[in-house]
Jmol script that loads the backbone (N, CA, C; Angstrom):
load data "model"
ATOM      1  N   UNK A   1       1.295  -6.670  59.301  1.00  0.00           N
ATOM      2  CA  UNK A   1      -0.076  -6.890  58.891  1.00  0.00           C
ATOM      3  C   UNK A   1      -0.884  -7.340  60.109  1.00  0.00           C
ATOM      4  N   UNK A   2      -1.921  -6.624  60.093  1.00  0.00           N
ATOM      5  CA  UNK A   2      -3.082  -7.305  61.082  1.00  0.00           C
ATOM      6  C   UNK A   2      -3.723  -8.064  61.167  1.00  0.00           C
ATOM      7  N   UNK A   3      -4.118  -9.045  61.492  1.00  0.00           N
ATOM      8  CA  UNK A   3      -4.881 -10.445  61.073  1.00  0.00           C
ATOM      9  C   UNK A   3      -6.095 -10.133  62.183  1.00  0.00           C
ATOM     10  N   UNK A   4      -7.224 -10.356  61.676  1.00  0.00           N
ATOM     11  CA  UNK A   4      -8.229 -10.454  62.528  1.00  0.00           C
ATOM     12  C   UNK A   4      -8.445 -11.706  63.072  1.00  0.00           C
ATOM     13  N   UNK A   5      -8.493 -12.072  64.617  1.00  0.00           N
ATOM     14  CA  UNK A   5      -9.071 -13.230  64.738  1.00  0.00           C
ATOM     15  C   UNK A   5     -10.344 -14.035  64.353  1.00  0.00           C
ATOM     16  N   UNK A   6     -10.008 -15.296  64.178  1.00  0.00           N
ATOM     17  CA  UNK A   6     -11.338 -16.203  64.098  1.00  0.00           C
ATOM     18  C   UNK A   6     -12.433 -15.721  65.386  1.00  0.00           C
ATOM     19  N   UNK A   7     -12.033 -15.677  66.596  1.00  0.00           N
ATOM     20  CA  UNK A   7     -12.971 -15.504  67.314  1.00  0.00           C
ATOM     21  C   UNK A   7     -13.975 -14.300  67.386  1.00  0.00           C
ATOM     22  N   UNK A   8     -12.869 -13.082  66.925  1.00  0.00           N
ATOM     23  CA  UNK A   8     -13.064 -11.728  67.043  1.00  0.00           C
ATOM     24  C   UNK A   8     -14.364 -11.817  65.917  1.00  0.00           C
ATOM     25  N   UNK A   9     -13.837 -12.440  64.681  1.00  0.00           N
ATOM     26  CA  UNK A   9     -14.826 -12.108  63.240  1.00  0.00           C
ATOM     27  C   UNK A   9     -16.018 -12.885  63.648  1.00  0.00           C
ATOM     28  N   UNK A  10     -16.224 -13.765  63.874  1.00  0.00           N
ATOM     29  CA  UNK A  10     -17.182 -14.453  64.827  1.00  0.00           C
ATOM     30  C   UNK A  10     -18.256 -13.749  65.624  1.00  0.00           C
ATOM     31  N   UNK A  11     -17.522 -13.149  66.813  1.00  0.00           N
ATOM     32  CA  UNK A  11     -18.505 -12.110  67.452  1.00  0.00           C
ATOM     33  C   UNK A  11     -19.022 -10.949  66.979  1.00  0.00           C
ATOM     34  N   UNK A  12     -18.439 -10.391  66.263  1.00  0.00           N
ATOM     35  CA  UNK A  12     -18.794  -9.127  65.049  1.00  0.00           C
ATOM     36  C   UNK A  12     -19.742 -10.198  63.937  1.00  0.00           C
ATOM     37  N   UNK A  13     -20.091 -10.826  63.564  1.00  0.00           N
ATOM     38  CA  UNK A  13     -20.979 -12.018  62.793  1.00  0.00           C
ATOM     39  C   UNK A  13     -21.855 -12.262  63.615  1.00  0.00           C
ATOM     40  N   UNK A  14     -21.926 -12.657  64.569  1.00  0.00           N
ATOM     41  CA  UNK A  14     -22.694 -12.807  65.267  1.00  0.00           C
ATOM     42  C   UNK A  14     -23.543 -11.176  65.863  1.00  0.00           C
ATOM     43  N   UNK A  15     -23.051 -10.443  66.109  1.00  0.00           N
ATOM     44  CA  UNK A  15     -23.557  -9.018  66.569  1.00  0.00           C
ATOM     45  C   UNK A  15     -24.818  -8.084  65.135  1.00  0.00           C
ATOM     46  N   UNK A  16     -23.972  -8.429  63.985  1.00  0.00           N
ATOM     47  CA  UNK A  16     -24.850  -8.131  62.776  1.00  0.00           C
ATOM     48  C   UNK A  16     -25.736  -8.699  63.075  1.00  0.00           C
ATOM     49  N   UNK A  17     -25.856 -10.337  62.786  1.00  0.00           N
ATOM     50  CA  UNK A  17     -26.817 -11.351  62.868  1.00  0.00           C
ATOM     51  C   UNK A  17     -28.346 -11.044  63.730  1.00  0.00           C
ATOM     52  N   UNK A  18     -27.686 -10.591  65.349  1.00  0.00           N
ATOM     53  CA  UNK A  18     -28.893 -10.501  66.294  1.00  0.00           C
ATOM     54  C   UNK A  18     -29.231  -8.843  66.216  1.00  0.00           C
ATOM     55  N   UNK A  19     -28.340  -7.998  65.290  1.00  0.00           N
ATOM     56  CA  UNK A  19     -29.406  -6.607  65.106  1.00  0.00           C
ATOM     57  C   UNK A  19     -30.175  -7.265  63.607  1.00  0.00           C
ATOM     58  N   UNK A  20     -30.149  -7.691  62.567  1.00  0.00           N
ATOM     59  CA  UNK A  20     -30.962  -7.586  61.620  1.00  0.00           C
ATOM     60  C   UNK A  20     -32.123  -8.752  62.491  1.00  0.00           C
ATOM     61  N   UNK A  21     -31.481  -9.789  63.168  1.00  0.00           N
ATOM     62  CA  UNK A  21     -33.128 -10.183  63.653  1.00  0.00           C
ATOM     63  C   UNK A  21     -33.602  -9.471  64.306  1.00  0.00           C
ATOM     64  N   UNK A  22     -33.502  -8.065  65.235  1.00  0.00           N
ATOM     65  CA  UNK A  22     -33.937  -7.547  66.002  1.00  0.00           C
ATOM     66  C   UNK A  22     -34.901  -6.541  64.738  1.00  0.00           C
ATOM     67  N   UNK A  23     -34.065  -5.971  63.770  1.00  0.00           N
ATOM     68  CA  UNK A  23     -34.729  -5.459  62.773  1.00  0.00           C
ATOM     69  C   UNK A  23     -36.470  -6.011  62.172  1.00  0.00           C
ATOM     70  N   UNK A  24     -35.411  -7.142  62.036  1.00  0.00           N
ATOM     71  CA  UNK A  24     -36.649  -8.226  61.323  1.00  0.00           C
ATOM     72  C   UNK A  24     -37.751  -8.270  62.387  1.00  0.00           C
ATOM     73  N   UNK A  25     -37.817  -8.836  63.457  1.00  0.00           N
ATOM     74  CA  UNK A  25     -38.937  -8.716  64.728  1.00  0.00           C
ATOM     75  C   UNK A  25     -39.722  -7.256  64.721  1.00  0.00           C
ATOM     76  N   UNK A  26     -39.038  -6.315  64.251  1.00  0.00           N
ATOM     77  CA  UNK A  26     -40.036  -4.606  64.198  1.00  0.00           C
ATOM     78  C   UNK A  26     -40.667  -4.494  62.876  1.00  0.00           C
ATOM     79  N   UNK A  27     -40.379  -5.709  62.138  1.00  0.00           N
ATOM     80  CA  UNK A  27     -40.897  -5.134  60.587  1.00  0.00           C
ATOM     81  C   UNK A  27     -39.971  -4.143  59.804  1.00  0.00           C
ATOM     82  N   UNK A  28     -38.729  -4.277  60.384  1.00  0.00           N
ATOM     83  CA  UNK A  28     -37.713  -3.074  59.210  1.00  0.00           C
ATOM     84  C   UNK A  28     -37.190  -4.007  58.318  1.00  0.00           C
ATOM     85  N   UNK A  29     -36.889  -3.426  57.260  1.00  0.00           N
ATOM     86  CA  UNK A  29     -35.777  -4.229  55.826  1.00  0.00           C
ATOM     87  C   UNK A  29     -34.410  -2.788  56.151  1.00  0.00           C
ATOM     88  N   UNK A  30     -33.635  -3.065  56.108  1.00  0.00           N
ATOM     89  CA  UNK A  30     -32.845  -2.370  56.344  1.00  0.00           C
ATOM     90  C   UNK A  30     -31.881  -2.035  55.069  1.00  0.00           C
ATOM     91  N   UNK A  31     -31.863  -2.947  53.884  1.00  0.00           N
ATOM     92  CA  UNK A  31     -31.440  -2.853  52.764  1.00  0.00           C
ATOM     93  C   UNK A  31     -30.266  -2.219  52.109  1.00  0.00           C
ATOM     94  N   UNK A  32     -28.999  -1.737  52.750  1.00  0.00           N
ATOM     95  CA  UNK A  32     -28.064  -0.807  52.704  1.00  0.00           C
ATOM     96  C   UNK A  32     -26.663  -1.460  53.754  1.00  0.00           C
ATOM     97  N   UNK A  33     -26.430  -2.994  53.909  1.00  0.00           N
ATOM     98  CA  UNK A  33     -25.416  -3.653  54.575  1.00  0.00           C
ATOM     99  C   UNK A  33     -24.281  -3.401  53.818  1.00  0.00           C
ATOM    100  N   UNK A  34     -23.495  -2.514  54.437  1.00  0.00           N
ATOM    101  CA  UNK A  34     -21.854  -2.557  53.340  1.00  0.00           C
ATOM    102  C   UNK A  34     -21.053  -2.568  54.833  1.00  0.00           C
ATOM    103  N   UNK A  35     -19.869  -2.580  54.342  1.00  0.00           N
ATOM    104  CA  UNK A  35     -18.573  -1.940  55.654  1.00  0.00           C
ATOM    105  C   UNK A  35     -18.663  -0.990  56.263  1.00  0.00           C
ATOM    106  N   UNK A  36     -18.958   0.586  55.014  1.00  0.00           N
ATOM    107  CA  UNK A  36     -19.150   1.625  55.802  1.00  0.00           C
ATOM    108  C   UNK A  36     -19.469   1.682  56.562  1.00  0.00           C
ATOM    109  N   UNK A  37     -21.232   1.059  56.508  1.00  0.00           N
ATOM    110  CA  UNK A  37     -22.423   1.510  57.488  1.00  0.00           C
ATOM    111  C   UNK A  37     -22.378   0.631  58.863  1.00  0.00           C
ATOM    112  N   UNK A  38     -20.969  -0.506  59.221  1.00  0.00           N
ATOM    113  CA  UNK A  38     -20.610  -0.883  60.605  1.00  0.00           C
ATOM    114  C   UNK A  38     -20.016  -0.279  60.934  1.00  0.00           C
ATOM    115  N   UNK A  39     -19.988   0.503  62.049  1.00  0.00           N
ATOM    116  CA  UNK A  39     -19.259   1.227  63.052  1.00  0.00           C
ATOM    117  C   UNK A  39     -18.496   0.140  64.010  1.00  0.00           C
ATOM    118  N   UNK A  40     -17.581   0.379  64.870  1.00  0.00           N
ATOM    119  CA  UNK A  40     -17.219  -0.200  66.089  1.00  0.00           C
ATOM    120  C   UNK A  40     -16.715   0.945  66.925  1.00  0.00           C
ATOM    121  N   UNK A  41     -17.615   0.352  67.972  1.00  0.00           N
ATOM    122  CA  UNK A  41     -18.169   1.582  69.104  1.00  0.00           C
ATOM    123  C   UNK A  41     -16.443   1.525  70.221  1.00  0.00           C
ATOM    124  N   UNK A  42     -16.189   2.181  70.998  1.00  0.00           N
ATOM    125  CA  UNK A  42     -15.499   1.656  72.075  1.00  0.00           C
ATOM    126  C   UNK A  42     -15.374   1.182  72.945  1.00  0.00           C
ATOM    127  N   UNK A  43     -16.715   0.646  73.363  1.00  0.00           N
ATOM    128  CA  UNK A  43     -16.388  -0.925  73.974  1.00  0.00           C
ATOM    129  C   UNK A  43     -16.569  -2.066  73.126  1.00  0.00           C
ATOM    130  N   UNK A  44     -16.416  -1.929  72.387  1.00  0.00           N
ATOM    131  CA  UNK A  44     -16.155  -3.371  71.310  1.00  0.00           C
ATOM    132  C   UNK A  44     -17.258  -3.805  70.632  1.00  0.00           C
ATOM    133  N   UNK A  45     -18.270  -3.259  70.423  1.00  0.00           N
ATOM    134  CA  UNK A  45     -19.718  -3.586  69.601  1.00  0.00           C
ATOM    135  C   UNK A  45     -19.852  -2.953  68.795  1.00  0.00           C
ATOM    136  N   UNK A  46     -20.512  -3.634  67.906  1.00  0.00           N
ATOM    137  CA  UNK A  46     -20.831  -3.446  66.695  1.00  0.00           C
ATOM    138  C   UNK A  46     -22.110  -1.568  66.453  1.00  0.00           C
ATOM    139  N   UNK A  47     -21.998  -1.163  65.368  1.00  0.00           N
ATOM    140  CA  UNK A  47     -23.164  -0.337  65.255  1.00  0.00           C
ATOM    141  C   UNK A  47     -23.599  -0.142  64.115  1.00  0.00           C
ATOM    142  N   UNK A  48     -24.723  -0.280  63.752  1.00  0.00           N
ATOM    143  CA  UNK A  48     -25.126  -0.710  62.148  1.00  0.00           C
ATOM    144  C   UNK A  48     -25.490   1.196  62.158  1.00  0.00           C
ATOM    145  N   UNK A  49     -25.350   1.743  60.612  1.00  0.00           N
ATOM    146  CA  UNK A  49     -25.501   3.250  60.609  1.00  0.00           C
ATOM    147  C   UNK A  49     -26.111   3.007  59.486  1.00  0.00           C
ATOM    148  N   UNK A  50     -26.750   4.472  58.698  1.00  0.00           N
ATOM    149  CA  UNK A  50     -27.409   4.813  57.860  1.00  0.00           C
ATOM    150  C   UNK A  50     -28.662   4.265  57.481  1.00  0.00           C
ATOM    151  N   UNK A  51     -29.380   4.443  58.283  1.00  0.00           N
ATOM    152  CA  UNK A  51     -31.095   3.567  57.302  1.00  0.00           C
ATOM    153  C   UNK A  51     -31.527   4.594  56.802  1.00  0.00           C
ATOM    154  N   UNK A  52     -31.065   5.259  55.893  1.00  0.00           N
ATOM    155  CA  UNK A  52     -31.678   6.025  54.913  1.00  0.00           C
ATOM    156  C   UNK A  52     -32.454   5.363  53.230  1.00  0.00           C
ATOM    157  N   UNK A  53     -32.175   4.021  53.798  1.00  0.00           N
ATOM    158  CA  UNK A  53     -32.690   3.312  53.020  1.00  0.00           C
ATOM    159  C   UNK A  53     -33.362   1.950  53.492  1.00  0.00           C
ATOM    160  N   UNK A  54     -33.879   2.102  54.910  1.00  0.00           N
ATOM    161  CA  UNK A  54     -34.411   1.287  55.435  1.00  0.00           C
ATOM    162  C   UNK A  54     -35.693   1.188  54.836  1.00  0.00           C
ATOM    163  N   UNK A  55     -36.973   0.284  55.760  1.00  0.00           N
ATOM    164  CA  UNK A  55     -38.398   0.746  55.536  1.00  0.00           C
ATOM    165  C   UNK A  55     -39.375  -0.112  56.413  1.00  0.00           C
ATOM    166  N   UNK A  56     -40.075   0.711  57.333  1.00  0.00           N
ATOM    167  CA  UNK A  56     -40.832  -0.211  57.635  1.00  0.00           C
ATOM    168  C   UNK A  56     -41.712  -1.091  56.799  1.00  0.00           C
ATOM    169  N   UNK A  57     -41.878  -2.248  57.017  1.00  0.00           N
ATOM    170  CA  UNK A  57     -43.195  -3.022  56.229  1.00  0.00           C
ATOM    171  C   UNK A  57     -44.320  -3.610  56.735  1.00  0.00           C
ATOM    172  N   UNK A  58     -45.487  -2.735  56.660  1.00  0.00           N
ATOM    173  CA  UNK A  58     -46.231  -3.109  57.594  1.00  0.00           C
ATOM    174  C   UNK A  58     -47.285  -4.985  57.620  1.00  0.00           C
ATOM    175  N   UNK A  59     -48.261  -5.109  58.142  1.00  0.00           N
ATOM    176  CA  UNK A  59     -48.428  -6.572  58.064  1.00  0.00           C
ATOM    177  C   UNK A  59     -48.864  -6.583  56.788  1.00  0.00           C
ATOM    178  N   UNK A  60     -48.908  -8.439  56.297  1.00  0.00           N
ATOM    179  CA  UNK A  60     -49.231  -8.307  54.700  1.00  0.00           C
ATOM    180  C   UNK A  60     -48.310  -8.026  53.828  1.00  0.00           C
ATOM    181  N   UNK A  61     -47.795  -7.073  53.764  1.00  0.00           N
ATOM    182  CA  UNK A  61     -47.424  -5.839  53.189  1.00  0.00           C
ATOM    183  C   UNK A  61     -45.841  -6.193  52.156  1.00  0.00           C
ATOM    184  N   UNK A  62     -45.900  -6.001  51.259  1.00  0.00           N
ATOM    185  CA  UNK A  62     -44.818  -6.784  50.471  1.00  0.00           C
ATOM    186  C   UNK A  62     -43.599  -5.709  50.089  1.00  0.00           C
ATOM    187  N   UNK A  63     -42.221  -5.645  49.782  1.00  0.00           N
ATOM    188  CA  UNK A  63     -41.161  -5.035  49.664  1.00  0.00           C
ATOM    189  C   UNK A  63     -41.175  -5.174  47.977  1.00  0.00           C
ATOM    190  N   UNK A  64     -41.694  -4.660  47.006  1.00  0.00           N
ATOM    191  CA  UNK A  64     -41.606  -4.574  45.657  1.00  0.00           C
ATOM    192  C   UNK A  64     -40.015  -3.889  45.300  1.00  0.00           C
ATOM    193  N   UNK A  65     -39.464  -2.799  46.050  1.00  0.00           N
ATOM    194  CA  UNK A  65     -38.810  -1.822  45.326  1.00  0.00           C
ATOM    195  C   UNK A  65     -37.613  -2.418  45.483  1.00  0.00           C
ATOM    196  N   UNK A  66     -36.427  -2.561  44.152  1.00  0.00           N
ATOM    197  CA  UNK A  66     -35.140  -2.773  44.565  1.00  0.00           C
ATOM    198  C   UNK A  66     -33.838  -1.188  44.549  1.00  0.00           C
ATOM    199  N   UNK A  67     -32.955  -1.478  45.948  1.00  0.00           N
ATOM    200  CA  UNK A  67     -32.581  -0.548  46.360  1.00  0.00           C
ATOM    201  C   UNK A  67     -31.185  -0.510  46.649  1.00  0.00           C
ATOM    202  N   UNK A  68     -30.444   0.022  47.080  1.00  0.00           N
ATOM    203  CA  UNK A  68     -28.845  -0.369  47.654  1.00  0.00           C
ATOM    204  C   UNK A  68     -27.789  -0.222  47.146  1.00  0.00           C
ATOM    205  N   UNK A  69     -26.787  -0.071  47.758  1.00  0.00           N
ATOM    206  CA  UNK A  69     -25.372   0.291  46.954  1.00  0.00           C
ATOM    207  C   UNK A  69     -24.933  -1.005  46.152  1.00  0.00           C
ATOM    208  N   UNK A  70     -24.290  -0.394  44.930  1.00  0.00           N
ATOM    209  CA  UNK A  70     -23.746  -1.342  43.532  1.00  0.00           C
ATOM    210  C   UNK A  70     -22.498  -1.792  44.271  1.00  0.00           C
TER     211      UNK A  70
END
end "model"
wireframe off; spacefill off
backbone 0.3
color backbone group
């Protein structure tokens, strides 16, 4: 069995973390976070996939619709 490290799950936690704030800073909702949609690239980073259910929101501008995998 494979055990993931504490440190390892950590930096992958941390890597989500600073793309959805990077998200958040452009005005995206990205709304579609599962397992699938993380990739791990080959040098060891993270890659968030599918915004086919993203959305920009512009200023003001409110997110009414609910969306996302069950």
């Amino acid at each position: 069995m494979n055990i993931l490290p504490e440190s390892r799950a950590k930096f992958y936690a941390v890597q989500i973390s600073l793309a959805f704030g990077h998200l958040h800073k452009n005005s995206i909702i990205y709304r579609d976070l599962k397992l699938e949609n993380v990739m791990l690239a080959q040098d060891g980073y993270i890659q968030i996939t599918d915004f086919g259910m993203a959305r920009f929101i512009g200023k003001d501008e409110l997110a009414k619709s609910i969306c996302g995998t069950k």
